[in-house]
C-alpha positions as CSV (number, residue, x, y, z in Angstrom):
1,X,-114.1,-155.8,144.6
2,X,-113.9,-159.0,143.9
3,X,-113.5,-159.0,140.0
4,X,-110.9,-155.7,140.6
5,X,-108.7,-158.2,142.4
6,X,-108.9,-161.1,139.8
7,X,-108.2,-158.4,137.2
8,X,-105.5,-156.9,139.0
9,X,-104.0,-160.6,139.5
10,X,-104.6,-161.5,135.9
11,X,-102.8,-158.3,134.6
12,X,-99.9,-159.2,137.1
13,X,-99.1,-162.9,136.1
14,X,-99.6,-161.6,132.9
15,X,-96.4,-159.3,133.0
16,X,-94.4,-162.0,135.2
17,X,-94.9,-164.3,132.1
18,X,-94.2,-161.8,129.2
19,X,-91.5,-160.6,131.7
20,X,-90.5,-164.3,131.6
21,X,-91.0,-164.6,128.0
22,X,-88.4,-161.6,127.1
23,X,-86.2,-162.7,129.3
24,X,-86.1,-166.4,127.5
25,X,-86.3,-164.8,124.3
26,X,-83.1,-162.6,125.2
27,X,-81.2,-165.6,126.6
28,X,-81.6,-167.7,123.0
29,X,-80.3,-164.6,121.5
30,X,-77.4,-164.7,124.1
31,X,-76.7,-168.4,123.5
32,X,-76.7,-168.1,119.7
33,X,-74.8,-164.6,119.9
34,X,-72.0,-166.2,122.0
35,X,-72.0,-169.4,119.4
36,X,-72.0,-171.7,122.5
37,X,-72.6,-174.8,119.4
38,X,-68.9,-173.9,118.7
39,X,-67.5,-173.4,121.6
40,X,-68.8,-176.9,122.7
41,X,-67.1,-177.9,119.2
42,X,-63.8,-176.5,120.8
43,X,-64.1,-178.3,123.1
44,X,-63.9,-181.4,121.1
45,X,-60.9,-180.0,119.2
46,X,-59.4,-179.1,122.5
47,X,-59.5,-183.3,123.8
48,X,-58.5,-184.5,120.4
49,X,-55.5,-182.4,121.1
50,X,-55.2,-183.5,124.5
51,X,-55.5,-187.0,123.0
52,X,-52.4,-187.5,121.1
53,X,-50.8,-185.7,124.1
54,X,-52.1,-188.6,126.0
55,X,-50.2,-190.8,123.2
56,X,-47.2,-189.4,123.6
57,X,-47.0,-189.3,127.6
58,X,-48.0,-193.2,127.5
59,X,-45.4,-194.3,125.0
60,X,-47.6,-195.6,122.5
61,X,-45.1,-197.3,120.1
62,X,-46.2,-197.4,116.2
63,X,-47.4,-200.6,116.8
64,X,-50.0,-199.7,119.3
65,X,-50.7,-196.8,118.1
66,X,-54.2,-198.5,116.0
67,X,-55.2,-200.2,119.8
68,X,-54.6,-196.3,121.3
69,X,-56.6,-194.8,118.4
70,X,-59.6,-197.4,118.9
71,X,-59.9,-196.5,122.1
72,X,-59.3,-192.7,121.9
73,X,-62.6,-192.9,118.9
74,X,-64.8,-194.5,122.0
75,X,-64.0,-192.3,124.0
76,X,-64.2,-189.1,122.1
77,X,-67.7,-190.9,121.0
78,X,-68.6,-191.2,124.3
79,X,-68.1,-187.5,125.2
80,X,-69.6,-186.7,121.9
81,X,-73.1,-188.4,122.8
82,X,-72.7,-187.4,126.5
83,X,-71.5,-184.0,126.6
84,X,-73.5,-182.8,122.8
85,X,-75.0,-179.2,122.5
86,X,-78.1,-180.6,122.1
87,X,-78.1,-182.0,125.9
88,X,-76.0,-179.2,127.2
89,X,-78.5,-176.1,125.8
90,X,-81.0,-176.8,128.3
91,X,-79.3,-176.3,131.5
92,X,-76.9,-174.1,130.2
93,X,-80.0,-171.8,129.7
94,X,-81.3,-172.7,133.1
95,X,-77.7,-172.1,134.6
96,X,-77.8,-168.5,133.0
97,X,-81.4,-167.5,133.9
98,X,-80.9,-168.7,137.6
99,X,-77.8,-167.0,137.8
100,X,-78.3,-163.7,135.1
101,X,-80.7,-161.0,135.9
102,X,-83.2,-160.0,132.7
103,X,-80.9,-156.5,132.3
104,X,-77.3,-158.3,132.9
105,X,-78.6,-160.6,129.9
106,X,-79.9,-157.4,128.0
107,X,-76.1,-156.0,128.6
108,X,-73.9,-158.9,127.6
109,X,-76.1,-159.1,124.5
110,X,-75.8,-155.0,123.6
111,X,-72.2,-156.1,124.2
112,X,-71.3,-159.0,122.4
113,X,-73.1,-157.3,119.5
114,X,-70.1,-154.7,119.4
115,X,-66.7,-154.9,118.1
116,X,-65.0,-155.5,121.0
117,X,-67.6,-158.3,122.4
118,X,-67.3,-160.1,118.7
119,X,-63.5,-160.2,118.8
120,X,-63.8,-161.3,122.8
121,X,-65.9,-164.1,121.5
122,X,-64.0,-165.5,118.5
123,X,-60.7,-165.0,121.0
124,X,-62.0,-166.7,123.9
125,X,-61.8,-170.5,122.5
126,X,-58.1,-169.9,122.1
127,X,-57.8,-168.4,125.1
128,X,-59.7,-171.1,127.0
129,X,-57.8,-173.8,125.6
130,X,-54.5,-171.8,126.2
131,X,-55.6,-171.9,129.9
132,X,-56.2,-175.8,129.7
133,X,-53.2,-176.4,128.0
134,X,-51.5,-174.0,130.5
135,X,-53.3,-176.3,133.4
136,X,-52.3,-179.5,132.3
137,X,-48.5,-178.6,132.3
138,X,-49.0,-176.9,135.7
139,X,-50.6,-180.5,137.5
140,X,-47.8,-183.0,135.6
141,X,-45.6,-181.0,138.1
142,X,-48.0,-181.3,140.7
143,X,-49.3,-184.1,140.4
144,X,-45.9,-186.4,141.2
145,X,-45.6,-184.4,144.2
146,X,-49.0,-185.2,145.5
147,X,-49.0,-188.9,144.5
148,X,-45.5,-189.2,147.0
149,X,-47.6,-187.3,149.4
150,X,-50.3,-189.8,149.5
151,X,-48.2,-192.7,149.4
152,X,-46.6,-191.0,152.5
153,X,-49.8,-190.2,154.5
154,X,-50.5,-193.9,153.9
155,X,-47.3,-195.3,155.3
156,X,-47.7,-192.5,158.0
157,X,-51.4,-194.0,158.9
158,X,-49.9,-197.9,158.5
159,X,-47.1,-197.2,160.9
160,X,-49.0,-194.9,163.1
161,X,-52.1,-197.9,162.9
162,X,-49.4,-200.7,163.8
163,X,-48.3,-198.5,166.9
164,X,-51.8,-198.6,168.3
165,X,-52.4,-202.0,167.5
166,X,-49.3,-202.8,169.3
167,X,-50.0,-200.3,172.2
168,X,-53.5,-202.2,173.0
């Protein structure tokens, strides 16, 4: 009885870890399918674009404009080294096994393999950095409005703090 159960046990992890195995094997097919190596390069495109936006809204004058470009290299060298593929792969594959089932993997693959999922893929960079660019003109409306907020909540809590001060 005893050698049944080990058996039985041995069989089992056995097809966990082959169930593991395909399951791993499906999400690098996934992650390559999908190109995530370029989207992460969009990415890059996307900021260097945001960049000389960022030129433009601070008023770099041609004569900065070699101080504003040193320090818009380090910083797009920064995110480079912090944010590269290489780093990211690993919990990106983590994110999608804890969140994906084996079969929802096996279906986005079957489906970025057709047409439709190959031109959803090559679309969605531009699509994605439609939605940023869309973002970022949404919040410089915004973002006035909340900064006068602030600066009113703390005049509000200075006043209302000077009141109880006062009051005891």
């Amino acid at each position: 009885m005893k050698v049944f159960l080990c058996a039985a046990l041995m069989v089992l992890s056995m097809g966990v870890n082959a169930e593991t195995n395909t399951k791993q094997a499906a999400l690098d097919e996934l992650v390559e399918i999908m190109d995530m190596d370029k989207l992460v390069d969009s990415f890059y495109s996307q900021m260097e674009s945001s960049m000389q936006n960022m030129s433009k809204q601070m008023g770099v004058k041609p004569s900065e404009q070699a101080l504003f470009d040193k320090h818009s290299a380090e910083m797009r060298k920064i995110v480079r080294e912090g944010m590269s593929w290489q780093k990211m792969k690993p919990q990106t594959m983590e994110l999608y096994d804890r969140n994906f089932s084996e079969k929802e993997v096996m279906d986005m693959l079957a489906f970025y393999k057709t047409k439709t999922g190959q031109s959803i893929l090559k679309k969605m960079p531009v699509v994605m950095q439609e939605s940023m660019t869309m973002g970022q003109t949404m919040m410089q409306d915004v973002i006035p409005k909340i900064r006068a907020l602030s600066q009113q909540l703390t005049a509000d809590l200075k006043q209302q703090r000077e009141q109880a001060a006062k009051s005891n």
